[in-house]
C-alpha positions in Angstrom: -19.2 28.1 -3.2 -16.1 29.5 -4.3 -13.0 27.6 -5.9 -9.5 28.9 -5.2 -6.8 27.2 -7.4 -3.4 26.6 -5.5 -0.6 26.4 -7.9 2.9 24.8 -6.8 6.0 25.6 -8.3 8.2 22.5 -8.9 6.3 20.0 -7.3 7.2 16.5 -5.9 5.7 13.2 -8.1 5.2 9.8 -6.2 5.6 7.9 -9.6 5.4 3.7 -10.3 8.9 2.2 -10.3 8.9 1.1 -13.4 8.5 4.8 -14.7 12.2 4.1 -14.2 12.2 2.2 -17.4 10.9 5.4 -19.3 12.4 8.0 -17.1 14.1 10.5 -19.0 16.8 12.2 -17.0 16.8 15.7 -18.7 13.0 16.3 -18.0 12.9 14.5 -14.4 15.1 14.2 -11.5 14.9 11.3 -9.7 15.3 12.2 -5.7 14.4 8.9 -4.0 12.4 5.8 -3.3 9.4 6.5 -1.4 9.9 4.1 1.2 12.9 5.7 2.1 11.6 9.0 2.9 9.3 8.1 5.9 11.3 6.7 9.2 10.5 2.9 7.9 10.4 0.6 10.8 11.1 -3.1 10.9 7.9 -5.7 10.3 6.7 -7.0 13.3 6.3 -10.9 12.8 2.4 -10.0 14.2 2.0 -7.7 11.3 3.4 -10.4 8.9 1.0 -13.0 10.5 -2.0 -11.3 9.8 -0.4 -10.4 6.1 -0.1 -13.8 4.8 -2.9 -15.3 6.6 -5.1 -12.5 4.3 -3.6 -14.6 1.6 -1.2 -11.9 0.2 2.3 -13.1 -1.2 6.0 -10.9 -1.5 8.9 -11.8 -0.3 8.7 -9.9 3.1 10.8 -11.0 6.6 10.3 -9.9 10.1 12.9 -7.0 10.8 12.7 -5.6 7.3 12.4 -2.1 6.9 9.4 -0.8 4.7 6.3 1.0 5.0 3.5 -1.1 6.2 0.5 -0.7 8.2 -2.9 -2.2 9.4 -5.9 -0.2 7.8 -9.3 0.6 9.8 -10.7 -2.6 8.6 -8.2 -4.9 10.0 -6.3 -5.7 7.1 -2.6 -5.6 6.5 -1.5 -3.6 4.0 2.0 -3.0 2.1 1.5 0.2 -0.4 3.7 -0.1 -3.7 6.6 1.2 -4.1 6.9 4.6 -5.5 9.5 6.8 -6.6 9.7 10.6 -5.7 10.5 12.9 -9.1 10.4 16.6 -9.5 10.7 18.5 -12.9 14.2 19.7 -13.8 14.8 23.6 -14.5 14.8 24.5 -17.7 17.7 26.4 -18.8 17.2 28.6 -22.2 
């Protein structure tokens, strides 16, 4: 079996958000959150049923716009929030 390597230049990084606490501005640029980069639609008051009747907790209404979805299991999930950095240029 052979491996190829695929090398990016400048790729995108789905980061925690509180890598915002550490962030350095001169080594990354912040582009986003990364709820905000898919079409986020409003909760469905079905989907926030099931949600809390699975037990989980948050501070989620029916209308508001995040990503959510219901996995191939039946459960209700709400991924973390992540935040979309890429590596500044360099300049020497």
């Amino acid at each position: 079996m052979s491996m190829y390597r695929i090398r990016i230049k400048n790729p995108l990084l789905a980061l925690p958000l509180n890598y915002l606490d550490v962030r350095n501005p001169e080594q990354m640029q912040l582009l986003e959150q990364g709820k905000d980069l898919a079409d986020a639609q409003p909760m469905s008051a079905e989907f926030l049923k099931l949600y809390f009747a699975q037990g989980n907790k948050g501070h989620f209404t029916t209308g508001m716009r995040s990503l959510y979805y219901v996995d191939n299991d039946g459960r209700a999930v709400i991924p973390f929030v992540r935040v979309i950095v890429r590596k500044v240029k360099q300049h020497d």
